[in-house]
C-alpha positions as CSV (number, residue, x, y, z in Angstrom):
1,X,21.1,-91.5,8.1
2,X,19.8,-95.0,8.9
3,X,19.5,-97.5,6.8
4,X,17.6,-100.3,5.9
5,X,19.0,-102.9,8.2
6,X,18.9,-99.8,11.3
7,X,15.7,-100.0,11.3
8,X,14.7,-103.8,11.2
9,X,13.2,-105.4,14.5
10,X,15.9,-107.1,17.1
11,X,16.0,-110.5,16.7
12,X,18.1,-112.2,18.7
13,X,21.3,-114.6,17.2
14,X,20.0,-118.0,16.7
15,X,21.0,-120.0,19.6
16,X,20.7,-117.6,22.0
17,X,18.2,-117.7,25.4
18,X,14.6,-116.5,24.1
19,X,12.7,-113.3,25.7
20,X,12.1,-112.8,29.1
21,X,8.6,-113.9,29.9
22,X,6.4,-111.2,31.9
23,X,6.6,-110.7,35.7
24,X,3.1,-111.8,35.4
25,X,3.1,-115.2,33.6
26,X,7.0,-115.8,35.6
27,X,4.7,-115.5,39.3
28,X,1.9,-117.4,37.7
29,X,4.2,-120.3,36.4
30,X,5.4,-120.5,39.8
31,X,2.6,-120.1,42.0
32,X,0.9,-123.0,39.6
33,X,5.0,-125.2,40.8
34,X,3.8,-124.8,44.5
35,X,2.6,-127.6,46.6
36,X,-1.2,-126.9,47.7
37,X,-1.8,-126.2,51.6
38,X,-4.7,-128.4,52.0
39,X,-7.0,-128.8,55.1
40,X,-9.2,-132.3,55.0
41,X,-13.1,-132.2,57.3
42,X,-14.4,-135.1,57.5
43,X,-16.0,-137.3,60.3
44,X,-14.2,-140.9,59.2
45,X,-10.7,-140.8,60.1
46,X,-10.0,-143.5,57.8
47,X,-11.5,-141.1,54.9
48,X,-9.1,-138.5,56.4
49,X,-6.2,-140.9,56.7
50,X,-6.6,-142.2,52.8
51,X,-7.1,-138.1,51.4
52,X,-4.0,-137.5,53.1
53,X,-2.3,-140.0,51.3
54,X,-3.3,-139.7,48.1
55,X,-2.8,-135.2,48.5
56,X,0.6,-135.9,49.7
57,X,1.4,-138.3,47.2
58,X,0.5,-135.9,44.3
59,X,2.7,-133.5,46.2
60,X,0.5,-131.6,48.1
61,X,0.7,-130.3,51.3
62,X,-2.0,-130.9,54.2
63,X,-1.4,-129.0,56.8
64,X,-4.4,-129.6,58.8
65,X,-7.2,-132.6,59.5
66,X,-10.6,-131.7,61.2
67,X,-13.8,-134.3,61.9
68,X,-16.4,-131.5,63.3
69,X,-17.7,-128.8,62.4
70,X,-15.6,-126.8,65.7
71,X,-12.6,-128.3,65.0
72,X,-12.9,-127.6,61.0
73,X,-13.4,-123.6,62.4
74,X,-10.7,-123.9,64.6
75,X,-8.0,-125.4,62.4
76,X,-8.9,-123.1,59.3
77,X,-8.1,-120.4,61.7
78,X,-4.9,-121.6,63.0
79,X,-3.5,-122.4,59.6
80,X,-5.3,-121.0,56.9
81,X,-5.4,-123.5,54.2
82,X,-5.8,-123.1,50.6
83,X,-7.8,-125.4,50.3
84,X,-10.5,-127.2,52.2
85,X,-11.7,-130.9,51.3
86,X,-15.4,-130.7,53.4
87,X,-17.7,-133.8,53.8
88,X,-21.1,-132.3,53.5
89,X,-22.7,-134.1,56.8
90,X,-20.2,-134.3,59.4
91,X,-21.9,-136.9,61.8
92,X,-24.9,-134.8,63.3
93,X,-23.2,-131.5,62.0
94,X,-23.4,-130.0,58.3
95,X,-20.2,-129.2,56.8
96,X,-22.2,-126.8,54.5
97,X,-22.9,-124.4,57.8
98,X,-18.9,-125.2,58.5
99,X,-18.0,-124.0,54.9
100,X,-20.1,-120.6,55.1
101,X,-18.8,-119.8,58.3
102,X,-15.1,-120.2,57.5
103,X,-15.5,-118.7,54.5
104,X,-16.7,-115.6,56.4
105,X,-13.6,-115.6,58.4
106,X,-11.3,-116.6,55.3
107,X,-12.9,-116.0,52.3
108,X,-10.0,-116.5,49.7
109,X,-9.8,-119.9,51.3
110,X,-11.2,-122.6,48.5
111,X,-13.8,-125.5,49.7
112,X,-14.2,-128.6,47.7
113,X,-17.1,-130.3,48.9
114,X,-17.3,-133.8,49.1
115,X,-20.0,-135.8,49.5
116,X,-20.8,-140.3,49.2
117,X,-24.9,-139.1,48.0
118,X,-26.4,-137.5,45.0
119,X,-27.9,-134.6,46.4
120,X,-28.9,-131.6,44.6
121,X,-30.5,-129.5,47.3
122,X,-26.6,-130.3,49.5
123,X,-25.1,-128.8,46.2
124,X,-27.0,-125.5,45.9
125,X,-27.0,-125.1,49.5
126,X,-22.9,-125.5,49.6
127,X,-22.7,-123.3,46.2
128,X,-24.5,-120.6,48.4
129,X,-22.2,-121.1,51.1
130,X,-19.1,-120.2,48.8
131,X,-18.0,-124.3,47.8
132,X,-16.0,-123.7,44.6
133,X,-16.7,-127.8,43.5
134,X,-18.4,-130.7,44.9
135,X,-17.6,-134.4,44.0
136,X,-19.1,-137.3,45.0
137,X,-16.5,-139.8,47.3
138,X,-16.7,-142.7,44.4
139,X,-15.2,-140.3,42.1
140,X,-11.1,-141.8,41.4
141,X,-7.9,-140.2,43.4
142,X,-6.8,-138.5,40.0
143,X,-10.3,-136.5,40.4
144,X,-9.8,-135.1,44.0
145,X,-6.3,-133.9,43.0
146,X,-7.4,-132.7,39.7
147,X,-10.7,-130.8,41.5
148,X,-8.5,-129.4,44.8
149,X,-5.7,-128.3,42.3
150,X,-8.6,-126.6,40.1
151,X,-10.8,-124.9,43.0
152,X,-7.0,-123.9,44.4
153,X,-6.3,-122.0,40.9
154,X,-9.6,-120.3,41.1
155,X,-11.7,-123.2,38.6
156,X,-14.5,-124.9,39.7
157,X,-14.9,-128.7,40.0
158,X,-17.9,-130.8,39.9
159,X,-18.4,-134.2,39.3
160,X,-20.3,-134.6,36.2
161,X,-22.3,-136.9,37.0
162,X,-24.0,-134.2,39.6
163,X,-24.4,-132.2,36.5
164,X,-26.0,-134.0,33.1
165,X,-29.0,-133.9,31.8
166,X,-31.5,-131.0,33.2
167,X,-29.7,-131.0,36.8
168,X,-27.9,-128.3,35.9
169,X,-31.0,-126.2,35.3
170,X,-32.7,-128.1,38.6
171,X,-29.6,-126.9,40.5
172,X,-30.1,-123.7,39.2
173,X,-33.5,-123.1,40.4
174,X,-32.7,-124.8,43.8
175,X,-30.2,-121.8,44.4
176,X,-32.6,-119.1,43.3
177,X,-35.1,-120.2,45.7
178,X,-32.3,-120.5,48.7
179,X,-31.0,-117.6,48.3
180,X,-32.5,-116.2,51.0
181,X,-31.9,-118.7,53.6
182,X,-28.6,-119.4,55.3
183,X,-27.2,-122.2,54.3
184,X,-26.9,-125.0,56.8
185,X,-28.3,-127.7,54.5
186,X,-27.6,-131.5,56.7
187,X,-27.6,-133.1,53.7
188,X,-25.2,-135.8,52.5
């Protein structure tokens, strides 16, 4: 016959380890520990140079620099980043067309789009090409880490000062009426 203390819940002896988490939340918590593979676009070496620094500092990991729109295509390929830090105009080339069509080769890859203007027709164009967050290149170092580890995790990351007031709602309305057209937006 049991009795009453047969049939209370296990609790383990103070002191001892606690419950194993889930498989789940153990591969999580670990793929959240691992460095970032990070690929950096962007036509001004010395924008590419100073990214580089400041991902690897944070303890990221860039495994690849492009400064066209062919050689952003050509490295995503070759080492399929995580993450991809795009300047929206590449010299005479749009790193919005760049984004869609890497996307369409390696679409769980993430693009964080960044960009020195305020331009809300470049940000629905590069949310229609698949850009996960756009920031704008006067934004801190603390940002781009925070918005590549965010769009890396599956978040979105935009600057907020591309999206107060009613330019959410502009934005909005700027994607519905793209939605049809490809998205190779030069904008900067």
């Amino acid at each position: 016959m049991n009795t009453v203390s047969d049939l209370r819940p296990f609790a383990p002896p103070l002191g001892a380890a606690p419950p194993m988490r889930s498989l789940t939340s153990r591969l999580r918590a670990f793929a959240l520990a691992l460095p970032i593979r990070v690929m950096i676009v962007d036509d001004h070496d010395v924008v590419r140079s100073g990214l580089r620094t400041l991902l690897e500092a944070s303890g990221e990991i860039v495994v690849a620099e492009a400064g066209s729109h062919a050689e952003a295509v050509r490295e995503a390929t070759r080492t399929n980043p995580q993450v991809i830090v795009m300047d929206v105009r590449l010299g005479s080339e749009s790193g919005i067309a760049a984004t869609a069509e890497i996307l369409a080769m390696i679409p769980d890859a993430r693009v964080l789009m960044l960009t020195s203007f305020h331009d809300e027709d470049a940000l629905a164009a590069a949310m229609l090409a698949g850009a996960r967050g756009f920031v704008l290149k006067d934004v801190t170092g603390d940002a781009i880490v925070e918005g590549v580890r965010a769009v890396a995790h599956g978040e979105r990351a935009f600057d907020p000062n591309l999206l107060s007031g009613d330019t959410f709602t502009r934005i909005g309305d700027r994607i519905r009426a793209m939605g049809h057209r490809r998205p190779d937006h030069e904008g900067g």
